[in-house]
C-alpha positions in Angstrom: -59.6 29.4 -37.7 -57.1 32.2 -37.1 -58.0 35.2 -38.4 -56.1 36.4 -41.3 -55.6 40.1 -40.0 -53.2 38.9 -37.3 -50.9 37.4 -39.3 -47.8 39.2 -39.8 -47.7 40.4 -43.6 -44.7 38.6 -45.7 -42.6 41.8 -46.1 -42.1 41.6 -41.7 -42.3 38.1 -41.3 -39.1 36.8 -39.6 -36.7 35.1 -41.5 -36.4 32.1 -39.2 -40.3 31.8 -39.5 -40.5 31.5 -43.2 -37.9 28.9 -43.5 -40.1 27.0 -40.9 -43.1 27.5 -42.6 -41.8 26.5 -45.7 -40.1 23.6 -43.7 -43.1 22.3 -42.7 -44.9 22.7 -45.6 -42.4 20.6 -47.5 -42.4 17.6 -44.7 -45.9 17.7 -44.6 -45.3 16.5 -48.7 -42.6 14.1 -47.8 -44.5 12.3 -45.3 -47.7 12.1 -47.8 -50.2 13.9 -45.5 -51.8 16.2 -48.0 -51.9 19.3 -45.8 -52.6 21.8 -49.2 -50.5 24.9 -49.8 -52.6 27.1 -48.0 -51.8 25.3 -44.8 -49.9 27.1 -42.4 -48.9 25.6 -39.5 -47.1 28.6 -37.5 -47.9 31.9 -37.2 -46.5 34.9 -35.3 -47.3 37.8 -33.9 -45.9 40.9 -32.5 -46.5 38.8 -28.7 -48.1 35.7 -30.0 -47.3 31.9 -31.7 -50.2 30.8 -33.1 -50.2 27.1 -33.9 -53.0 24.9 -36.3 -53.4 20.9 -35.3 -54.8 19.7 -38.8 -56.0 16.6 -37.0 -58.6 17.9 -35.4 -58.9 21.3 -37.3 -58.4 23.3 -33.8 -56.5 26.5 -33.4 -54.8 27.9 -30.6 -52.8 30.6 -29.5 -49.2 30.8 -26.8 -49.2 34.5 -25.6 -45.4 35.6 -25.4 -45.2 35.1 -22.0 -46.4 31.7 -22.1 -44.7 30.2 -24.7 -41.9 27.8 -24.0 -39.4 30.0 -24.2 -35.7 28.3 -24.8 -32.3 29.0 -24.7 -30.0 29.7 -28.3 -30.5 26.8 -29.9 -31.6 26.1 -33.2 -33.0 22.6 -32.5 -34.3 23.2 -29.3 -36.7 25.7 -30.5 -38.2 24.1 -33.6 -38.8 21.1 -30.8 -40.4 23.2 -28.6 -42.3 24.7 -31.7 -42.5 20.4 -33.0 -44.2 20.2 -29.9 -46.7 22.4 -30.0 -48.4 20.9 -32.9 -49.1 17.8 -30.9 -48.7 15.5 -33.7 -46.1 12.7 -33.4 -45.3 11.5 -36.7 -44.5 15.4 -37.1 -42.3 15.7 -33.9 -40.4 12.6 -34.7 -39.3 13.2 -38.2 -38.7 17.0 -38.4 -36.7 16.0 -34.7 -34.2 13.3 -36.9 -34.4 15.9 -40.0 -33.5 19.1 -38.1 -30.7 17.6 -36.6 -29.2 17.6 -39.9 -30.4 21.0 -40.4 -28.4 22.8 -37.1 -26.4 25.0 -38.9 -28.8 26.0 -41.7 -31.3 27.3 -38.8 -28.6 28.7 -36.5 -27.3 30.5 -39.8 -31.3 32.2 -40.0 -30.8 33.3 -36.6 -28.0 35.0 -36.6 -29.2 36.8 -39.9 -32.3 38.1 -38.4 -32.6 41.2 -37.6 -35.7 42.0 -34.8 -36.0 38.2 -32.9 -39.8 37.4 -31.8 -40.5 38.5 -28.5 -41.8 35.4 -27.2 -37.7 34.5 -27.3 -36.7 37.7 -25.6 -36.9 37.1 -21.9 -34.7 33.9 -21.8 -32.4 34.9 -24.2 -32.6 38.6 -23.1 -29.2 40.3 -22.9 -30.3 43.4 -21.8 -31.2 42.5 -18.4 -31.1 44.4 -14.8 -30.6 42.4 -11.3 -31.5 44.5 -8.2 -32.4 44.3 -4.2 -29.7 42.0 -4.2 -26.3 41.1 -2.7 -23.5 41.2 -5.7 -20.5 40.1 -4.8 -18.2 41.5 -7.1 -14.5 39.8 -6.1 -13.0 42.9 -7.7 -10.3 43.3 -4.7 -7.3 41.2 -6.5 -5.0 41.0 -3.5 -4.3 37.7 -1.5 -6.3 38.6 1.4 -9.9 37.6 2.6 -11.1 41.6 1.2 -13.8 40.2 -1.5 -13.7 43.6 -2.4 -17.1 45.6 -3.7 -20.7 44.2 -2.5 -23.3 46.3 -4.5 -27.1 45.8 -4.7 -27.5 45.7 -8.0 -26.1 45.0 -12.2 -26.5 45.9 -15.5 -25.9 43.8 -17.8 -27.0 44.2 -21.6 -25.2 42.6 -25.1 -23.3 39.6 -22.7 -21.2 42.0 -20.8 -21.4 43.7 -17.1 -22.4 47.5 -17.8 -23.1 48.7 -14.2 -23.0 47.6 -10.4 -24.6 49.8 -8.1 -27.6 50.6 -6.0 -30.8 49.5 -6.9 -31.8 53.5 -7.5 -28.8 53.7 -9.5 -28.7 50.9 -11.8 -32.7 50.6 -12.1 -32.6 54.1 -13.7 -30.6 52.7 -16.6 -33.3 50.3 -17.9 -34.8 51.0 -20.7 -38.4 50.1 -21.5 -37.4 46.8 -22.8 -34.7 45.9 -20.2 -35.8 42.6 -18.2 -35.8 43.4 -14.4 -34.8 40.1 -12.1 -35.4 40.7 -8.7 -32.9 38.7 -6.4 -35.5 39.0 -3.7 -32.0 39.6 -1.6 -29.9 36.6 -2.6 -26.4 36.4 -3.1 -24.8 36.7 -7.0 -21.3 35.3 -7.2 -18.9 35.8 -10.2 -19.1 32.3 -11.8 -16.8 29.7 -10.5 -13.9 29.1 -13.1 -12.1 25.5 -12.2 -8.5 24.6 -13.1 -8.6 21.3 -14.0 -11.6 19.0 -15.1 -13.0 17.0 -17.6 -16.4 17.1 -18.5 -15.7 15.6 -21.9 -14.4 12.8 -20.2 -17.6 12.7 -17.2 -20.0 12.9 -19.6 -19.1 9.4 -21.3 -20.6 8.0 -17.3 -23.5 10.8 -16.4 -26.2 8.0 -16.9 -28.9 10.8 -16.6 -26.8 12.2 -20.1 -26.3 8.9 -21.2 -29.9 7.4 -21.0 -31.1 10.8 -22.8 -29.9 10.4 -26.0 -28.5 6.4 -26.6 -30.8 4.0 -26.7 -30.0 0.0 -27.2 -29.9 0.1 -31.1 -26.7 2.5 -30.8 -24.8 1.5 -27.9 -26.1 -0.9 -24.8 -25.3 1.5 -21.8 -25.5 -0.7 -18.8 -24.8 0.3 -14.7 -24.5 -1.0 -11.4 -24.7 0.5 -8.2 -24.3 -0.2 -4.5 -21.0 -1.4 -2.9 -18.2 -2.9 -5.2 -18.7 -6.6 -3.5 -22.3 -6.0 -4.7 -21.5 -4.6 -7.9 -18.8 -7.7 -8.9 -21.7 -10.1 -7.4 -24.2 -8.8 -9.6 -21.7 -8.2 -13.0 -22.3 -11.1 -14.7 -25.7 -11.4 -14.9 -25.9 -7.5 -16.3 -23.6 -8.9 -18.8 -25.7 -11.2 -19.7 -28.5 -9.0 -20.1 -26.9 -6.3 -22.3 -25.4 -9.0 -24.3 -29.2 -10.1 -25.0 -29.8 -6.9 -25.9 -27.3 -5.9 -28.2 -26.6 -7.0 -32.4 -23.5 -9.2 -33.0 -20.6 -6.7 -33.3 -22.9 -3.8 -31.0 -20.5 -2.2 -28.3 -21.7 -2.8 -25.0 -20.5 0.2 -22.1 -21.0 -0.7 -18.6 -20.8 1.9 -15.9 -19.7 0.9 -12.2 -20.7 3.4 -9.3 -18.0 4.8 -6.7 -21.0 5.5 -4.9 -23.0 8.2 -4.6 -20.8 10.6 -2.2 -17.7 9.2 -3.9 -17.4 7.2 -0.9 -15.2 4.1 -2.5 -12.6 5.9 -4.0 -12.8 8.6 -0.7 -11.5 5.3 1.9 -14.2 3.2 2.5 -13.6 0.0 4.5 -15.1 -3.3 3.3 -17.5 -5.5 5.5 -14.4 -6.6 7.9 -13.7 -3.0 8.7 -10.0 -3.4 7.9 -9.1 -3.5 4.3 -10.1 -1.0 1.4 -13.3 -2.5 -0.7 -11.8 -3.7 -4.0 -12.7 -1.3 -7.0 -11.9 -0.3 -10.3 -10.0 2.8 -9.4 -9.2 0.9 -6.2 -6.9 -2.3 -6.2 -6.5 -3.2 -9.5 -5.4 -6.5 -9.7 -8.2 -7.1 -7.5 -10.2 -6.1 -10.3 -8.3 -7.9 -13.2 -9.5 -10.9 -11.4 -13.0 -10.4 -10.5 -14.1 -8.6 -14.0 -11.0 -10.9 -16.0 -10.7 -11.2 -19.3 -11.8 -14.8 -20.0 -15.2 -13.8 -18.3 -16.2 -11.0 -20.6 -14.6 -13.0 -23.4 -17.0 -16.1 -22.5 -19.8 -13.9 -21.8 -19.5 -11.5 -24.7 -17.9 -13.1 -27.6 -19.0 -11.2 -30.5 -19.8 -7.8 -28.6 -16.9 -5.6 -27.7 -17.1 -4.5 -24.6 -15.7 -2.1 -21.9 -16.5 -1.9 -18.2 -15.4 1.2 -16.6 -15.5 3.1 -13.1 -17.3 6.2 -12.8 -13.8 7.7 -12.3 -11.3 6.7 -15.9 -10.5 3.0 -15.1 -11.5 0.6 -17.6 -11.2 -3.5 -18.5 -12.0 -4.4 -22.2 -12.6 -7.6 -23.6 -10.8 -9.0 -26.4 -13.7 -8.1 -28.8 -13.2 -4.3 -27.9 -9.2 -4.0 -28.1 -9.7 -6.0 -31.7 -12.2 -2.6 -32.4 -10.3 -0.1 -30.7 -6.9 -1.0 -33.0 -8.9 -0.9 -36.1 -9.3 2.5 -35.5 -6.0 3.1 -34.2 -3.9 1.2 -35.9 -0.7 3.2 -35.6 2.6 2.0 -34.1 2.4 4.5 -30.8 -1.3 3.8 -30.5 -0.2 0.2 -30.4 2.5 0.7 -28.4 0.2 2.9 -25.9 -2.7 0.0 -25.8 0.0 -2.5 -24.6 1.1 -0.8 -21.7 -2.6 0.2 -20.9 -3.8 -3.3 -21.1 -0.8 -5.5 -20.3 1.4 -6.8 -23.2 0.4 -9.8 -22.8 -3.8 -9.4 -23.1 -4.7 -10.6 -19.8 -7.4 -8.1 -19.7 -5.6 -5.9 -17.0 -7.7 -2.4 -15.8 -6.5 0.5 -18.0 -6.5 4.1 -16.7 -5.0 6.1 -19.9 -7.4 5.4 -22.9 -10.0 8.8 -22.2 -10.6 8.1 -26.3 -12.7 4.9 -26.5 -15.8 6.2 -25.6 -16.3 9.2 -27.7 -13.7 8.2 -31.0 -14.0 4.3 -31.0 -17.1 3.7 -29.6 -19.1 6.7 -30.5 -16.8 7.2 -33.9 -20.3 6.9 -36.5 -22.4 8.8 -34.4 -21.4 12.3 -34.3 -24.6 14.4 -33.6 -25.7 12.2 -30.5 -21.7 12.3 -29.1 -22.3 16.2 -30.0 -25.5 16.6 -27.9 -24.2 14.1 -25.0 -21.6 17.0 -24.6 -24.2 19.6 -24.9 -25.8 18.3 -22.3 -22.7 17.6 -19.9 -21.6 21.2 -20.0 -24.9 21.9 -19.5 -25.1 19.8 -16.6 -21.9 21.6 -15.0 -23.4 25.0 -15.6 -25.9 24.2 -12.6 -23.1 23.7 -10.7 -22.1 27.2 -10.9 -19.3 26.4 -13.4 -18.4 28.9 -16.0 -15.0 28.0 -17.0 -12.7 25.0 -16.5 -9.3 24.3 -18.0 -8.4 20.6 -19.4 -5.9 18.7 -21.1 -8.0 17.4 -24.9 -7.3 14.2 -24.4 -9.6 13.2 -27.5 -9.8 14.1 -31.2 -13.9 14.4 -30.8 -13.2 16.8 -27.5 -11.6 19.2 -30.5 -13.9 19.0 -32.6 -17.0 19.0 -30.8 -16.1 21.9 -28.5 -15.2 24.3 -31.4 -18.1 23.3 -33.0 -20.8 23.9 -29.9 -18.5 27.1 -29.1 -19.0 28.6 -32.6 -23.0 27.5 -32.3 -23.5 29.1 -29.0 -24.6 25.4 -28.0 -21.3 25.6 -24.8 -22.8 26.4 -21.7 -19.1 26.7 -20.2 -15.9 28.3 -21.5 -13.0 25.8 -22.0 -9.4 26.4 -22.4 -7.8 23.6 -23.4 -4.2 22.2 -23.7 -2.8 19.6 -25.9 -3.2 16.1 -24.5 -2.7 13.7 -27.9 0.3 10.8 -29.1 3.0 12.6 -27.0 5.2 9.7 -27.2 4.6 10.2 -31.0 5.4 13.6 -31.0 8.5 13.0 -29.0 9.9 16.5 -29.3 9.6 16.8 -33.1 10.3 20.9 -33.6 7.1 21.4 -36.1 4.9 20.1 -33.4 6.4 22.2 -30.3 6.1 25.3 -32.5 2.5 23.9 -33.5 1.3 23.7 -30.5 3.2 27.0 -29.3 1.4 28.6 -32.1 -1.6 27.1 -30.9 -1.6 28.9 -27.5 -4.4 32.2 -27.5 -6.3 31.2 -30.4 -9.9 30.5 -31.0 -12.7 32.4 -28.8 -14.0 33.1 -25.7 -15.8 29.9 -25.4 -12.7 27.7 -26.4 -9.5 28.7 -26.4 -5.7 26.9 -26.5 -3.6 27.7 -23.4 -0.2 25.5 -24.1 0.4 21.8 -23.3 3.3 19.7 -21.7 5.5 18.7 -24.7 5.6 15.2 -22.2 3.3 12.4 -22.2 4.3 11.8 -18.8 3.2 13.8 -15.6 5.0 14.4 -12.5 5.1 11.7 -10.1 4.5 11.7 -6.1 8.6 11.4 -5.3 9.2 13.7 -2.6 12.6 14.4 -0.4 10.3 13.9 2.6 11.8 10.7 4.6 9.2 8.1 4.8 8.3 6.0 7.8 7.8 2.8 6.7 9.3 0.5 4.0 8.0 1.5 0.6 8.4 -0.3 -2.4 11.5 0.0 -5.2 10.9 2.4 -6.9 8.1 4.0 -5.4 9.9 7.5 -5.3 11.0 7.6 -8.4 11.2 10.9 -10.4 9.2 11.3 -14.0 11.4 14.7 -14.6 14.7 13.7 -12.9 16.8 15.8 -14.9 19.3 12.5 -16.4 16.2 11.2 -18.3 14.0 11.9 -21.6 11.2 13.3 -19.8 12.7 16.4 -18.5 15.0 16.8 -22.0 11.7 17.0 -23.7 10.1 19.8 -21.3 13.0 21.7 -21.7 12.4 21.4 -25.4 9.1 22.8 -25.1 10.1 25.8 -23.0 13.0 26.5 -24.8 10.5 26.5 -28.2 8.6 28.9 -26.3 5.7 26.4 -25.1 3.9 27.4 -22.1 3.0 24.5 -19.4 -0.4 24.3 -18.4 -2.6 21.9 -16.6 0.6 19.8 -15.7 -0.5 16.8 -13.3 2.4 17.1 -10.3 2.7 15.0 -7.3 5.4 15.2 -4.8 7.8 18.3 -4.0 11.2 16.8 -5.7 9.5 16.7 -9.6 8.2 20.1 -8.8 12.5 21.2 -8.2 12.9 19.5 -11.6 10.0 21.1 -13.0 11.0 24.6 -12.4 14.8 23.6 -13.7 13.5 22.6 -16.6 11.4 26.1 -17.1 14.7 28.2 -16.2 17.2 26.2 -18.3 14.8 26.5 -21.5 14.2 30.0 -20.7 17.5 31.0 -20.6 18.5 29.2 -23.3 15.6 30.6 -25.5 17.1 34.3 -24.7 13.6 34.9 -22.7 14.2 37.8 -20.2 12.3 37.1 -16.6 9.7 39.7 -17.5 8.7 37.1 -20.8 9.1 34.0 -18.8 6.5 35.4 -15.7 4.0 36.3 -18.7 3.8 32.6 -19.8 2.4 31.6 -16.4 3.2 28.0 -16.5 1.2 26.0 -14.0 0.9 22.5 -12.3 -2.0 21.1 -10.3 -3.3 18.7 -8.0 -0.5 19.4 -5.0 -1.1 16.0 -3.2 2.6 16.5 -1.7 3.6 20.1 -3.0 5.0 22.9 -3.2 7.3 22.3 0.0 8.2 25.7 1.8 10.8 26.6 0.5 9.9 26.5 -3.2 7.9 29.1 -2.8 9.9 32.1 -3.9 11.1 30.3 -6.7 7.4 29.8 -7.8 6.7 33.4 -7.3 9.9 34.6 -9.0 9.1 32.4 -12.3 5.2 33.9 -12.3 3.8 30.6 -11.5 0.3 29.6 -11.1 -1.0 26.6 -9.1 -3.7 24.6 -8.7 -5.7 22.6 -5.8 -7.5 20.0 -5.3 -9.6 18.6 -2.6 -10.2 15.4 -3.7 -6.5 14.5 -4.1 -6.4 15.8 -0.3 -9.1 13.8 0.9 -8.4 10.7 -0.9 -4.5 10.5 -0.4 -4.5 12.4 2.9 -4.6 9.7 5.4 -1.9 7.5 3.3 0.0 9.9 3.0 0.4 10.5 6.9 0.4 7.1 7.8 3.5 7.0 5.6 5.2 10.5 6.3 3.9 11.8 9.1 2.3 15.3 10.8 4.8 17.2 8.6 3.6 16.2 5.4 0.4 17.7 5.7 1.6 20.7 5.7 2.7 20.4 1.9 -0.6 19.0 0.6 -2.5 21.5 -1.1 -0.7 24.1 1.2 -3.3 27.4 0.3 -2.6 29.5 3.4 1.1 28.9 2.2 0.3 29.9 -1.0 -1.5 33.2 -0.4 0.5 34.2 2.4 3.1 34.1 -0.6 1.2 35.7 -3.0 1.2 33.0 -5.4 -2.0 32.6 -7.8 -3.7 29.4 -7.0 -6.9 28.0 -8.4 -9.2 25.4 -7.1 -9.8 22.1 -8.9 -12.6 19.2 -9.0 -11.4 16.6 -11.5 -13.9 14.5 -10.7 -17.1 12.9 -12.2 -19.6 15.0 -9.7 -22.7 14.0 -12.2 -22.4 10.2 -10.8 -23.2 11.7 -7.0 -25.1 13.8 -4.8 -22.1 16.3 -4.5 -21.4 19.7 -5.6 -18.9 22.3 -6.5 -19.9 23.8 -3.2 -19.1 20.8 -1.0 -15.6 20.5 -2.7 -14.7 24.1 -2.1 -16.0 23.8 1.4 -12.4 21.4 1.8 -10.6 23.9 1.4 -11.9 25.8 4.3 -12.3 22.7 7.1 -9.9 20.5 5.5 -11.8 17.8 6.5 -11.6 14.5 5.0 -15.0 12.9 5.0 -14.6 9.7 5.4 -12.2 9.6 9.0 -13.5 12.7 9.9 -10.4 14.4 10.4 -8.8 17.3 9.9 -5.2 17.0 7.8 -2.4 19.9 8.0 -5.5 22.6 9.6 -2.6 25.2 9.5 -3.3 25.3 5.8 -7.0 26.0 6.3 -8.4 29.4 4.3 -10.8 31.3 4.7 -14.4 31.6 2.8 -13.5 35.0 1.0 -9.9 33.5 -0.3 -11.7 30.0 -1.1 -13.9 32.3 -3.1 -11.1 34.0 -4.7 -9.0 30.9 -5.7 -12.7 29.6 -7.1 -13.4 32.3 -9.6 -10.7 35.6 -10.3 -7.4 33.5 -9.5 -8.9 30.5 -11.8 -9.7 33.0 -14.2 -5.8 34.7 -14.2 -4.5 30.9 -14.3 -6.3 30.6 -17.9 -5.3 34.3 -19.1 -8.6 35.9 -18.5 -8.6 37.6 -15.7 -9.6 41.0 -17.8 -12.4 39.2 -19.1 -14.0 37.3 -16.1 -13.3 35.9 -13.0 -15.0 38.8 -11.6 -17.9 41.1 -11.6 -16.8 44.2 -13.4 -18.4 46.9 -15.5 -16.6 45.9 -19.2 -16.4 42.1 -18.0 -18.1 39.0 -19.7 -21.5 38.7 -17.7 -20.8 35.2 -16.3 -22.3 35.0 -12.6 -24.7 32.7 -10.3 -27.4 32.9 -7.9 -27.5 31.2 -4.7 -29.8 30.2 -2.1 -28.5 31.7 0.7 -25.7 34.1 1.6 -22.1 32.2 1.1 -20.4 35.3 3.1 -22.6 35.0 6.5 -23.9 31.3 6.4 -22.3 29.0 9.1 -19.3 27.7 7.9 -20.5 23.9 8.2 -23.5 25.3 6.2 -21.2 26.1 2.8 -21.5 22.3 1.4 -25.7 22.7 1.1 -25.3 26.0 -1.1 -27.5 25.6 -4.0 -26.7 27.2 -7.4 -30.2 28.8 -8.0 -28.9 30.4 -11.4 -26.3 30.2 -13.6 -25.6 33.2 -16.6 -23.0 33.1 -19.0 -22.3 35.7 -21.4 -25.8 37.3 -20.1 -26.9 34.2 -21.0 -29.4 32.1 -18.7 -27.7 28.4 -19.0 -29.2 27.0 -15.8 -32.9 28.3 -13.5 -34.1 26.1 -11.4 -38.7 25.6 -11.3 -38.7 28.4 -8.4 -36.7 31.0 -9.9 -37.8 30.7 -13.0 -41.5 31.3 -11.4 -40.3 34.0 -10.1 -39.0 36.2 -13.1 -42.1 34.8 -14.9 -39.0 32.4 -17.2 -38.9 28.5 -18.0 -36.6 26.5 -16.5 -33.5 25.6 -17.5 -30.2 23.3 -17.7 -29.5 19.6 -18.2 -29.8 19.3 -14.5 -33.5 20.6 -14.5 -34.5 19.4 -17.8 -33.3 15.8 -17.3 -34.2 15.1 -13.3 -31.4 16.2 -11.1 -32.0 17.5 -7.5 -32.5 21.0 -9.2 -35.3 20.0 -10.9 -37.1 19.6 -7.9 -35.7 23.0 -6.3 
């Protein structure tokens, strides 16, 4: 046994370990194992957890620095600390208990005073980087000056203190500071993304999925390969789950877009000649081959929904009967009809984001909570640190304010309203709601406006096309005769700010900014008031046009950009308007050269492929689309540094933080990542194989992968280590 002489006296035993003692002592009661009351499972020491297996009577010691050592959560230690008793009736139960118990134990940590030092190297936030290359992005202008390259940073209490030399900012440590040495790597400010949706990707990352659902919750299902496979193979998986799953169990089946994205990016099918039918694809094509009297046959008394890895879905009749129990509500209604096709026939709906996490996942909150853990997690090894999104979902609320107030959210989110527009329909109390909304909450998750529409812009363009198109193909959402743009001038004029607006072609953009200027002057906003709202719009697939430019710049707009609209509409696009069109798609050399503020974008599901953040923002440089090989409109190719630029301070200014991060600045939030190799020398063609080696938010280590975290003597971490991505293995 232990001796008692290194046992830490009552009087200085941390809190957190007397409530896990006591813990333990009281589950050892409930689950009838008669352990006595002098048994004590856990014991610290100044730089020791000592642990006692009463199965076999053996004792044994974790020195500081080789105890597990975890991130901030409450639950994730007492696993770790679970573990180390190595007895599994133990681990299972106090796992399902503590769950329960999350904000009792995160309440202990944050009252105690003096943490154990076996936590203090992970969690440190006193910490020094040196013999480094820091790349601070502190120059704010439009042009490729990155601005400060230091060797070396202090950070300490989740904020940037110093950047300097290593002599410099090494002479600032204190005895306890943690010294990382970068071993000469590159440390970017963390990139901060305009518009995605992890809530919504995280309902398809099977690695996620697979973690914490198993069959007795919800029969996750997916198929891979090439879309003819995938419908060839469909029925049988249907089968399957259905074989699986309790009468009235929701069944959720996954279908790949491949693992580069390649069916959604332009793939031919076997012919060569004809795009491969899938779900995000042709849809009627789909209505057909995964129809309605098929799942129906298949899965009578199982609702279920089949869905692309992108936010195309076909549900059965089972599913919409669930899905309008819980929204039972005359818009709802109203919504599901035009999703699904008034008439039921099963047609592929795009709009519902919801099912997933409030229908289907509706009685299980604390697995839907740690899916999302995990997801943001799973982003942070990217090298994301901040994204902006429309909540499309009542759970996206409420789980992101609860994991930001836990200090669970590996990635700051500001988020804009996204919820029963139609409803809404330009009722006053819910304009000013939702202007009264924008600013508040925390650094972690904060409101930055909305739309006041339910509708985004469309792709209508004044360009002249080349070949016959369709009625009503350029048709305008905000043409200024209809109910659309009447309602965004409402929300102006209310004082709403628009954010995260989806926008298409060039002509809804003119009708976009007529609505901003028209509610603004009727509000009695002077142009100094309307520049500080910042209204944005994203994607640019066929805008801003030359000539809007000024205006954009005069009204203090902010703009997004995003690569995969390029790539995946590029080639139609030209085939339909010709050489000059490319020149308006994501135009970013227009857009500096103007000194506009323009972000970068992935709004994407990355987590169901091989790529990266990296390999997107490498699009902006080459312009390449990767399926053709060719290069679209290369007079609006940037540079690396303003690529950079428009991936982390200009994202940051477009959610209102630029004084907070976006950046690496003495006074700034410490969010920053570590790459393997040098992003400002590498070959250009060498930008898309960047690895994120590290990823710190708030001083706080979210992501390391295995040979880091050797390294600076740390455990691994991130949902892309800990669950078997590619950086596990890095």
């Amino acid at each position: 046994m232990i001796s008692q002489t290194t046992e830490l006296q009552s009087k200085q035993r941390h809190p957190l370990a007397s409530f896990l003692r006591l813990y333990f002592l009281s589950l050892s009661k409930r689950l009838n194992i008669g352990l006595g009351v002098g048994f004590k499972p856990l014991r610290y020491t100044k730089k020791t957890l000592q642990c006692h297996n009463f199965t076999s009577a053996r004792s044994w010691t974790y020195k500081r620095e080789q105890f597990p050592v975890v991130e901030s959560s409450a639950f994730e230690l007492v696993k770790r600390i679970c573990d180390c008793l190595k007895y599994q009736q133990i681990l299972d139960t106090c796992l399902y208990s503590l769950k329960t118990m999350f904000f009792v134990l995160n309440a202990l940590i944050a009252m105690s005073v003096g943490a154990p030092e076996f936590l203090a190297a992970q969690q440190s936030t006193d910490m020094v980087l040196f013999n480094g290359k820091v790349v601070t992005v502190d120059d704010k202008s439009f042009t490729p000056n990155i601005g400060t390259i230091a060797q070396a940073m202090h950070v300490k209490d989740g904020k940037i203190v110093a950047i300097g030399s290593n002599a410099q900012i090494r002479a600032q440590a204190a005895p306890s500071t943690k010294q990382l040495d970068l071993k000469g790597r590159t440390v970017l400010p963390g990139m901060v993304l305009v518009h995605d949706h992890p809530f919504e990707w995280a309902a398809v990352n099977l690695s996620v999925l697979n973690k914490v659902l198993s069959d007795d919750l919800v029969v996750v299902r997916s198929l891979k390969g090439t879309p003819e496979q995938m419908f060839k193979e469909y029925p049988a998986v249907l089968q399957e789950a259905v074989s699986k799953a309790k009468p009235g169990e929701w069944i959720w089946i996954v279908l790949s877009l491949g693992d580069k994205y390649e069916y959604k990016l332009g793939a031919k099918n076997s012919s060569g000649d004809a795009p491969l039918p899938g779900l995000s694809g042709n849809v009627q094509a789909d209505a057909k081959i995964i129809a309605l009297p098929l799942m129906d046959q298949l899965a009578p008394n199982n609702p279920v929904v089949t869905r692309d890895t992108f936010a195309t879905e076909v549900v059965n009749s089972k599913a919409l009967e669930e899905i309008e129990k819980v929204f039972p509500h005359k818009d709802m209604l109203d919504y599901i009809n035009r999703q699904t096709g008034a008439d039921g026939d099963g047609n592929p709906m795009g709009g519902m984001r919801w099912v997933f996490p409030d229908v289907i996942m509706r009685d299980h909150y604390k697995e839907l909570r740690e899916i999302h853990r995990l997801e943001l997690s799973w982003w942070s090894g990217y090298g994301m640190t901040g994204f902006d999104s429309r909540a499309y979902s009542p759970a996206n609320l409420k789980i992101y304010s609860d994991l930001s107030k836990t200090g669970d959210m590996a990635v700051r989110n500001q988020w804009t309203w996204g919820w029963r527009d139609t409803f809404i329909d330009g009722d006053p109390y819910i304009f000013n709601t939702i202007v009264a909304l924008e600013g508040t909450g925390n650094d972690y998750f904060w409101n930055g406006g909305g739309w006041g529409v339910e509708n985004p812009g469309s792709g209508c363009t004044t360009l002249q096309p080349r070949i016959q198109l369709p009625p009503g193909a350029n048709k305008c959402t905000f043409d200024p005769s209809g109910r659309d743009f009447k309602l965004l001038y409402e929300f102006v004029k209310a004082g709403g700010r628009i954010s995260a607006m989806h926008m298409g072609g060039d002509e809804d953009v003119d009708f976009l900014m007529e609505a901003i200027e028209r509610g603004s002057r009727d509000a009695g906003m002077t142009i100094e008031q309307i520049r500080a709202k910042r209204h944005t719009f994203d994607h640019l697939s066929l805008s801003p046009r030359p000539d809007q430019l000024k205006r954009l710049k005069d009204l203090g707009m902010a703009v997004g950009g995003a690569p995969f609209f390029y790539m995946e509409m590029a080639p139609t696009i030209f085939k339909t308007y010709g050489e000059a069109a490319m020149e308006w798609m994501m135009p970013k050399k227009s857009l500096m050269d103007a000194q506009i503020p323009n972000g970068f974008e992935i709004d994407r599901p990355l987590p169901t492929t091989s790529l990266t953040i990296f390999w997107t923002l490498a699009r902006m440089i080459d312009r390449k689309q990767p399926i053709d090989g060719k290069v679209y409109g290369p007079n609006q190719k940037i540079g690396r540094e303003q690529a950079l630029k428009a991936a982390t301070y200009w994202g940051a200014y477009y959610v209102k933080k630029e004084e907070k991060m976006g950046s690496l600045e003495p006074g700034k939030l410490a969010d920053f990542i570590v790459l393997d190799r040098d992003y400002l020398t590498i070959p250009e063609n060498d930008i898309e194989n960047i690895r994120v080696l590290g990823t710190v938010l708030g001083g706080k280590i979210t992501h390391l992968v295995p040979s880091l975290a050797r390294e600076w003597g740390m455990q691994p971490a991130g949902a892309q280590v800990e669950l078997g991505g590619a950086a596990s293995k890095w």
